[in-house]
TORMARDREN-921017 format. One record per residue (C-alpha): residue number from 1; x, y, z. Coordinates in steps of 0.001 Angstrom, whole numbers. Each point is the difference from the previous one (the first is absolute). Example, Ala and Ser with C-alpha at 12.3 -4.5 7.8 and 13.67 -1.06 7.14 Angstrom:
<drenzas>
(1 (12300 -4500 7800)),
(2 (1370 3440 -660)),
</drenzas>
This chain:
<drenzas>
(1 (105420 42241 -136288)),
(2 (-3541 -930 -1165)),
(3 (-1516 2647 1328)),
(4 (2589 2716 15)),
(5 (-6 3414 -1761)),
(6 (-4065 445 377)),
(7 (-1256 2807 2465)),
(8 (-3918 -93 -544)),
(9 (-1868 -1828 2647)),
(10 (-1932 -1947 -2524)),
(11 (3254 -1578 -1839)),
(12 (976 -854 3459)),
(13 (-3515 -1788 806)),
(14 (-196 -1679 -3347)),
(15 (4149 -1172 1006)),
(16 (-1157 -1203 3058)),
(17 (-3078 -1850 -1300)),
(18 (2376 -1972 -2752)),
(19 (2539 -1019 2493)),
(20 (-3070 -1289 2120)),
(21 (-1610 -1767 -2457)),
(22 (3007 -1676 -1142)),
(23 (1008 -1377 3671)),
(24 (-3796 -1062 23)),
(25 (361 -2259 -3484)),
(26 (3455 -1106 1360)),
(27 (-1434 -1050 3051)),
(28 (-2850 -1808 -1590)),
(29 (2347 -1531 -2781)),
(30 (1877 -1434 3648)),
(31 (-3041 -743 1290)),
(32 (-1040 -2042 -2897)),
(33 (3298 -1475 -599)),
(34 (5 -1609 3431)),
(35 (-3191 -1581 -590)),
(36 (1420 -1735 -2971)),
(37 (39 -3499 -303)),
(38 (3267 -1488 228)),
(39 (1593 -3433 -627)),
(40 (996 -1868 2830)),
(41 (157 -3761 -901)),
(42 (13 -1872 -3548)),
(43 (-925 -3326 -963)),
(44 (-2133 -1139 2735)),
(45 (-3309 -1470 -126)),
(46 (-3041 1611 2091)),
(47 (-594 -2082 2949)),
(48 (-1669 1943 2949)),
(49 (-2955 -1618 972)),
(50 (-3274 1551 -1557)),
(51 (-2671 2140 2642)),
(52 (-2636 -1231 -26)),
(53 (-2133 1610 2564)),
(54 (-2063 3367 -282)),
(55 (2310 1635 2408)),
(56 (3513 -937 462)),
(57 (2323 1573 2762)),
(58 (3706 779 -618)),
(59 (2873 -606 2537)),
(60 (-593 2305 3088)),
(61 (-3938 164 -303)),
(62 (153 3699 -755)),
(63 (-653 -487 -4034)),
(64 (-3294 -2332 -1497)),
(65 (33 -627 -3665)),
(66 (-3640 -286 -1577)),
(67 (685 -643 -3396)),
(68 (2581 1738 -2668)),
(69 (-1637 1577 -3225)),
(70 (1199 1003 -3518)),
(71 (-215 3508 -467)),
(72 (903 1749 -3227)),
(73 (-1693 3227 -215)),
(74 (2990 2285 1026)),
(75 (3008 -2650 -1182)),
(76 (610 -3305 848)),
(77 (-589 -1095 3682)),
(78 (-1117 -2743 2496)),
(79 (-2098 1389 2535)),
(80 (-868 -1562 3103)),
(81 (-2868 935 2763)),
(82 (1324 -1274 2808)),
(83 (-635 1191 3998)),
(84 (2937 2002 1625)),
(85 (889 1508 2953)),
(86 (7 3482 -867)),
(87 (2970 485 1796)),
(88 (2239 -2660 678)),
(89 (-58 -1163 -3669)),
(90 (3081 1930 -1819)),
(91 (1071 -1943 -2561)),
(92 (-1002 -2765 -2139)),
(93 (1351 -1768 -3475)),
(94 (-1672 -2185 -2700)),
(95 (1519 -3012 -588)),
(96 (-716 -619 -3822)),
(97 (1257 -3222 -1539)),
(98 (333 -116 -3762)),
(99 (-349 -3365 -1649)),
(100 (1298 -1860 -2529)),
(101 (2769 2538 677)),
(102 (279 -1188 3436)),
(103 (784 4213 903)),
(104 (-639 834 3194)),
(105 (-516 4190 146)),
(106 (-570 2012 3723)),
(107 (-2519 2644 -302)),
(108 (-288 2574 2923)),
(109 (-3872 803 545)),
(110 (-1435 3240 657)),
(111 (-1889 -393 2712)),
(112 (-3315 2217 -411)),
(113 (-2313 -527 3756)),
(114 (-3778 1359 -1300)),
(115 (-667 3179 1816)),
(116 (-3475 -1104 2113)),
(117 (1802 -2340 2430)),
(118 (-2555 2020 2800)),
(119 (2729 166 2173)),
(120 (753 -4018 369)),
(121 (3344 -847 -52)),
(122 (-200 -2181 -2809)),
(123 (-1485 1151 -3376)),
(124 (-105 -1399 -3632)),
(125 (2878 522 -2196)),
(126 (361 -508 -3988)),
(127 (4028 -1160 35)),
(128 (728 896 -3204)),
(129 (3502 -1386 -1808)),
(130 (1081 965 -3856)),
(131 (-29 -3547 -1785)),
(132 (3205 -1302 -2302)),
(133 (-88 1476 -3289)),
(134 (381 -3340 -2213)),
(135 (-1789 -2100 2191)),
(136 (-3537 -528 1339)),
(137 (113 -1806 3032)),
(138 (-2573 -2109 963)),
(139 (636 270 3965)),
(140 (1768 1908 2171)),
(141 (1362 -411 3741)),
(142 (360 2987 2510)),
(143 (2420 292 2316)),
(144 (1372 2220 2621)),
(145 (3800 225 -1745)),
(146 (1158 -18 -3524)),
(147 (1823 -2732 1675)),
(148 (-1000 -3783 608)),
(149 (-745 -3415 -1185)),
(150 (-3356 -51 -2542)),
(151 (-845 -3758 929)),
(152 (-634 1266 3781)),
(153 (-2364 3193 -1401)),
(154 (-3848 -1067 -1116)),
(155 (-392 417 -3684)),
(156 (-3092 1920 -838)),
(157 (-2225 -149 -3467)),
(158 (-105 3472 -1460)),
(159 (-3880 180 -1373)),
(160 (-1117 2218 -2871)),
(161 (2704 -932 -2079)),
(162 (-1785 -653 -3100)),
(163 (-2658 2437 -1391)),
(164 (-3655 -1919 425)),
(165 (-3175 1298 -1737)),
(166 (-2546 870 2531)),
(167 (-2282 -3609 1085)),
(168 (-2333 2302 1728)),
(169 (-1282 3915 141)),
(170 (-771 79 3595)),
(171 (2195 -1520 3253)),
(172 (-678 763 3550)),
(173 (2058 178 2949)),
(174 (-1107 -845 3293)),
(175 (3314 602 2022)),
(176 (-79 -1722 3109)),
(177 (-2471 -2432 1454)),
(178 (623 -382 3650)),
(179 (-1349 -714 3609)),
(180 (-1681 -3404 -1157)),
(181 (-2296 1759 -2441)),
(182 (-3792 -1507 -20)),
(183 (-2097 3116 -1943)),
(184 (-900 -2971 -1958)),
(185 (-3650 1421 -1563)),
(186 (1570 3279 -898)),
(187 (3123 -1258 -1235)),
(188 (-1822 -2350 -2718)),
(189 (-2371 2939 -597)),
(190 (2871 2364 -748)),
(191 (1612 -3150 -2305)),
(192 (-3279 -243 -2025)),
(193 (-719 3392 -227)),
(194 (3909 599 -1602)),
(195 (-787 -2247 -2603)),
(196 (-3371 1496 -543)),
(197 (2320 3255 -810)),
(198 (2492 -1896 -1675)),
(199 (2579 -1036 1800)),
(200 (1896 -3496 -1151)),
(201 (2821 95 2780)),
(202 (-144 367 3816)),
(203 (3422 -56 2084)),
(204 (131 -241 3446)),
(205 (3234 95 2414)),
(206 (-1540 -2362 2596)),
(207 (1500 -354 3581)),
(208 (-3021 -1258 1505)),
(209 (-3678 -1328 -294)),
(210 (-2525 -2396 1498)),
(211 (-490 -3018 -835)),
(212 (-3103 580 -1886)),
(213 (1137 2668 -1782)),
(214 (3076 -2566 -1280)),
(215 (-2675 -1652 -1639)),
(216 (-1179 3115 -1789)),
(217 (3402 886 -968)),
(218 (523 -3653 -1679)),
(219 (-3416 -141 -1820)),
(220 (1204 3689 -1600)),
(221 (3855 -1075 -580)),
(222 (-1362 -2843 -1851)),
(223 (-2739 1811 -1986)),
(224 (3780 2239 -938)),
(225 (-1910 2744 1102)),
(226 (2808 450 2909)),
(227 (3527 224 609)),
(228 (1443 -556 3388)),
(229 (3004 1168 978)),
(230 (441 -1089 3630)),
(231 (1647 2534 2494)),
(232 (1540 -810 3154)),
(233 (1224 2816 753)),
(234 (-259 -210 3366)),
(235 (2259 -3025 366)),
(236 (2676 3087 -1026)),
(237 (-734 2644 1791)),
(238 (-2285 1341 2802)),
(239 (-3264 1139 -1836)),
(240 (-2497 2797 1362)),
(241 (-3826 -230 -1248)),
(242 (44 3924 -240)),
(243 (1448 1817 -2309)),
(244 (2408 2749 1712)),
(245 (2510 -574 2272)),
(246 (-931 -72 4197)),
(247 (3460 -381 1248)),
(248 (-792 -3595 1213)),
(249 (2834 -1775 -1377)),
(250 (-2201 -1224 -2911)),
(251 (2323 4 -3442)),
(252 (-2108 767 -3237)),
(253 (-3980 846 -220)),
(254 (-2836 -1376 -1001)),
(255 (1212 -3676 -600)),
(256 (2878 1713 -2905)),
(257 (-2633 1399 -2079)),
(258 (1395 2530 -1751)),
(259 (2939 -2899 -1156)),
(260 (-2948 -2481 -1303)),
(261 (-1673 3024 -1845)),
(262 (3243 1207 -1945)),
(263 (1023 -4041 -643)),
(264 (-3678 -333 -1171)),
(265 (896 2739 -2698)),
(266 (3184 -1256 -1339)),
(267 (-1348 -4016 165)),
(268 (-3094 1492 -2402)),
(269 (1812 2688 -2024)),
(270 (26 -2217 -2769)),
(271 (-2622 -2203 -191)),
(272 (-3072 2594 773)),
(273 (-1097 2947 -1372)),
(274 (-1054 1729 3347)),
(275 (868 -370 3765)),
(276 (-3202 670 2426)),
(277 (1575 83 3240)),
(278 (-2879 167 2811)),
(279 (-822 -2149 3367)),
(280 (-1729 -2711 -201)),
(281 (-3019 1730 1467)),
(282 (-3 2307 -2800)),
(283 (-1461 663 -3231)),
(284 (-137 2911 -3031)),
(285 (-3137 331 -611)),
(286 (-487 1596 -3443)),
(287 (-2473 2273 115)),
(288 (-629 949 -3901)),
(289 (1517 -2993 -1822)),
(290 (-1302 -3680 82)),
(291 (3477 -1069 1057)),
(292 (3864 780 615)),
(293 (500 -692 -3379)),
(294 (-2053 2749 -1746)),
(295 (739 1964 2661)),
(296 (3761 246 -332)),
(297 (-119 162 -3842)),
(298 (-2112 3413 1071)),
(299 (2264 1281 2763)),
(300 (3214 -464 -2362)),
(301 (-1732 1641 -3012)),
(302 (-384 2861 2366)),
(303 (3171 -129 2002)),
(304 (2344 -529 -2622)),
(305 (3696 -284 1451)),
(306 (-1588 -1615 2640)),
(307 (1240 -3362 1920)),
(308 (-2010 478 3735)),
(309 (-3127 195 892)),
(310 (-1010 760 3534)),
(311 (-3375 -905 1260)),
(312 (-1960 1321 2847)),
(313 (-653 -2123 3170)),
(314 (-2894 199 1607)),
(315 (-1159 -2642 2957)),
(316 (-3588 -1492 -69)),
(317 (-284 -1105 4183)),
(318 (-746 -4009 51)),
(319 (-2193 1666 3496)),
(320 (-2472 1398 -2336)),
(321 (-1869 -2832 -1827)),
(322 (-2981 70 -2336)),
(323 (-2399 -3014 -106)),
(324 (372 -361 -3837)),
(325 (1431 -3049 -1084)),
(326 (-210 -1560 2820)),
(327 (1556 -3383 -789)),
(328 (-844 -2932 2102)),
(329 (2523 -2440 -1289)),
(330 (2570 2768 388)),
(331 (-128 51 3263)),
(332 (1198 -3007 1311)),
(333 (3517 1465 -2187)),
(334 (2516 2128 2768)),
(335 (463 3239 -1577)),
(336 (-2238 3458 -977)),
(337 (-2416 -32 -2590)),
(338 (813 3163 -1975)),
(339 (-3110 45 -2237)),
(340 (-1854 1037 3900)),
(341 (2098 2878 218)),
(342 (-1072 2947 -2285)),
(343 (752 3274 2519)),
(344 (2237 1819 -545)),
(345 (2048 2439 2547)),
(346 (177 3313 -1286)),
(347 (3177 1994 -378)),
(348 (1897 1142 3032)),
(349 (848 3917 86)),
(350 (3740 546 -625)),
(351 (741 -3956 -321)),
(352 (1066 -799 -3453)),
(353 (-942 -3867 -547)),
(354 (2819 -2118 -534)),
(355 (169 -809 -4303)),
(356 (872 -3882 -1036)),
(357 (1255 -305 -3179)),
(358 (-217 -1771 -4220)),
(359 (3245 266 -1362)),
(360 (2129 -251 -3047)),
(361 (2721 -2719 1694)),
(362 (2395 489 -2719)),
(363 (375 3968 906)),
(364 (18 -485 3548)),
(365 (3334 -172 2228)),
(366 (-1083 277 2876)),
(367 (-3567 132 1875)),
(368 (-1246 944 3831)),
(369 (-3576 -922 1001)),
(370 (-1834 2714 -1356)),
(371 (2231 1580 -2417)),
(372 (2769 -624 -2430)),
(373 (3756 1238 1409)),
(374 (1370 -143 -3069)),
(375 (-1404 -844 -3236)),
(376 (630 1423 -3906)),
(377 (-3805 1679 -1276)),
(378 (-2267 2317 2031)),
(379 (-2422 -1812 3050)),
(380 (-3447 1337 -248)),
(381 (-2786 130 2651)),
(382 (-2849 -1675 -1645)),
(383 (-3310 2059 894)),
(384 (-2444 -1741 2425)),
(385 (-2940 15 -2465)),
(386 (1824 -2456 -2634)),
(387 (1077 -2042 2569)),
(388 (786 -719 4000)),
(389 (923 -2822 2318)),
(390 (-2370 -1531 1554)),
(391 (1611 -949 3534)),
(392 (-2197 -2240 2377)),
(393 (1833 -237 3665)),
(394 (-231 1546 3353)),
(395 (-1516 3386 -109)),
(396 (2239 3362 855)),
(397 (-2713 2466 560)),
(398 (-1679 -2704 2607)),
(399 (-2002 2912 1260)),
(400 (-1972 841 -2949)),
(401 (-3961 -306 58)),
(402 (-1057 -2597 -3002)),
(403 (-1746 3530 -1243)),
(404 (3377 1596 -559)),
(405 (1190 -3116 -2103)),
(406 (-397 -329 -3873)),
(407 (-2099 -2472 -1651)),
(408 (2332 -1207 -2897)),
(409 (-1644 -2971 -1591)),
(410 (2538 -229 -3035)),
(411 (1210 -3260 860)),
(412 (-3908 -1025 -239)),
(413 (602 -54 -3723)),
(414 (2094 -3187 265)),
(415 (-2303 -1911 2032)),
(416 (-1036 -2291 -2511)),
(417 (3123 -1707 -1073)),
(418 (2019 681 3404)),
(419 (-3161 -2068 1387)),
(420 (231 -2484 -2760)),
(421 (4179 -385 501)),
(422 (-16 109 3335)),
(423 (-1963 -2999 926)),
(424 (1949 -2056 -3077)),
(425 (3168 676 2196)),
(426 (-1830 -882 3491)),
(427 (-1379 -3128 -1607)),
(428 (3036 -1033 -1032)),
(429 (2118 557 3025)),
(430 (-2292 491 3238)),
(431 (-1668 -3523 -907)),
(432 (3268 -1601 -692)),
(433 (1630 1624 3480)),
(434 (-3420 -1384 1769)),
(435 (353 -3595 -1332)),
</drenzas>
């Protein structure tokens, strides 16, 4: 009857394009509906046992919980970045236990696997569950089934709950340390000179390091300069060392990067202003500001609307050395000394160089190495002559003559006080690891 007793072609569109649209709001009203939370039990007390570890597995091995987060910028949800299998991982429920009410509500998850999995069977996944309306739970349990016993289901914390004003302006995050790590001169280089450019807050997702570099990591956890959130990943799951898949049975790349980086976001979303997320090799070199600071009250004057910034990477060869600074009590320290390495290699024809990022954490949702998936503001490339990152490693172009190289001595302007911190930190951890 609804669309009866019109003839034009354009009633009958407009008829068809109601009826659609109406299915489509049904269908999400379903949708929504079955993700719900319901009651299941009353009057109980919470009693799983509390995770405690970076990265917890679920029944079957096929789902790995990082850590669940509060998220309230499109309604009320828990969201967890956890590891999946991208396809053998269906369905999953929150658990959410309500106290003093003792209410126990099931929440089925959506189940959202990032889109850069580079063809590895398992990928990071935000599991996303709608939280009770009169309630706000302080953990939550995932399980398989809207079905089951709580007190056999680990209880996780859900962080962010409560609205912090920023401790610090500036937080970087080194995502995984791995393959015993000992770049110890250019690690505490890259530490000083972050500081130098403001930085209070370092995290790093360690798997592995040497000994020596343990050291390092203590002396800088217990200045509070850094956070370490230890990652054993591979105790999980078969890890490769590159970064796309090779079909040789490996399970997730790069050590779970791409999971550290997004958990890095959420864990700082409310205690710092911005979110550098770079290697610890790298650093933005600001070009036409002192440091970040005054530099990213500029960019976001001019980008307003704004909430990523994408830097340009370009790789100074640790091959090609100058004899400037020179340090002879440096060099008993394992590691390159980046204040040596002032060449640049020039750009490659029709090879874009990869971007790294400073971010807004609390409009981000979801992040990939070099760009933002999914984030609410505009990402802007940030021109090479205000700043670039200064990358000392291997070289790519290893055939280049010296001559085709470019001198790039802006790190030079640091020298003084990178000099001056560096050797407080080697004097105060090389002498103690010698004695």
């Amino acid at each position: 009857k609804m669309c009866a007793g019109k003839k034009s072609y354009f009633a009958a569109a407009l008829c068809i394009i109601t009826v659609t649209s109406m299915l489509a709001v049904s269908y999400l009203q379903l949708q929504r509906l079955s993700h719900q939370p319901k009651v299941i039990q009353e009057g109980r007390r919470c009693r799983g046992k509390i995770a405690n570890s970076t990265i917890t597995a679920l029944k079957g091995n096929k789902t790995f919980i990082i850590s669940p987060y509060f998220d309230d910028r499109e309604g009320k949800v828990t969201r967890l970045i956890g590891i999946v299998h991208h396809e053998d991982v269906k369905q999953l429920y929150c658990w959410f236990c309500c106290q003093p009410n003792g209410k126990i509500y099931v929440s089925k998850a959506k189940i959202d696997v990032h889109s850069d999995r580079f063809g590895f069977p398992y990928g990071t996944a935000d599991i996303v569950c709608l939280e009770p309306e009169n309630c706000d739970p302080t953990h939550v349990s995932i399980n398989q089934s809207p079905h089951g016993n709580t007190d056999q289901m680990p209880r996780f914390e859900i962080k962010n709950r409560k609205t912090e004003t920023f401790s610090v302006d500036f937080t970087v995050c080194i995502s995984t340390m791995f393959g015993n790590y000992n770049n110890v001169l250019q690690f505490i280089q890259g530490m000083e000179m972050y500081k130098i450019l403001g930085v209070q807050k370092v995290v790093i997702y360690k798997n592995n390091c040497s000994h020596l570099m343990e050291k390092i990591l203590k002396f800088y956890t217990e200045e509070g300069t850094v956070e370490i959130i230890p990652w054993p990943i591979n105790s999980h799951l078969r890890v490769s060392s590159k970064w796309h898949f090779m079909q040789d049975g490996t399970h997730i790349g790069y050590y779970g990067q791409i999971t550290a980086l997004n958990d890095c976001i959420y864990r700082n979303m409310e205690r710092s202003k911005f979110v550098v997320l770079n290697d610890a090799d790298e650093i933005i070199l600001p070009l036409k500001y002192p440091n970040w600071k005054a530099m990213m009250n500029s960019l976001q004057e001019q980008n307003p609307g704004t909430s990523v910034f994408l830097f340009e990477n370009h790789i100074f060869p640790e091959t090609v050395s100058s004899p400037t600074f020179n340090i002879s009590s440096w060099n008993t320290v394992p590691g390159v000394n980046i204040l040596q390495h002032v060449y640049r290699e020039p750009d490659r024809k029709d090879v874009i160089n990869p971007r790294k990022m400073i971010v807004d954490p609390r409009k981000v949702i979801q992040t990939s190495v070099h760009s933002v998936l999914r984030a609410y503001g505009k990402s802007v490339n940030v021109p090479m002559d205000v700043a670039l990152i200064y990358h000392c490693r291997k070289a790519l172009q290893r055939d280049l003559p010296r001559e085709s190289l470019i001198r790039d001595t802006t790190l030079w302007r640091y020298n003084l006080s990178l000099i001056e911190n560096v050797n407080k930190v080697l004097s105060q951890t090389m002498l103690r690891a010698q004695n």
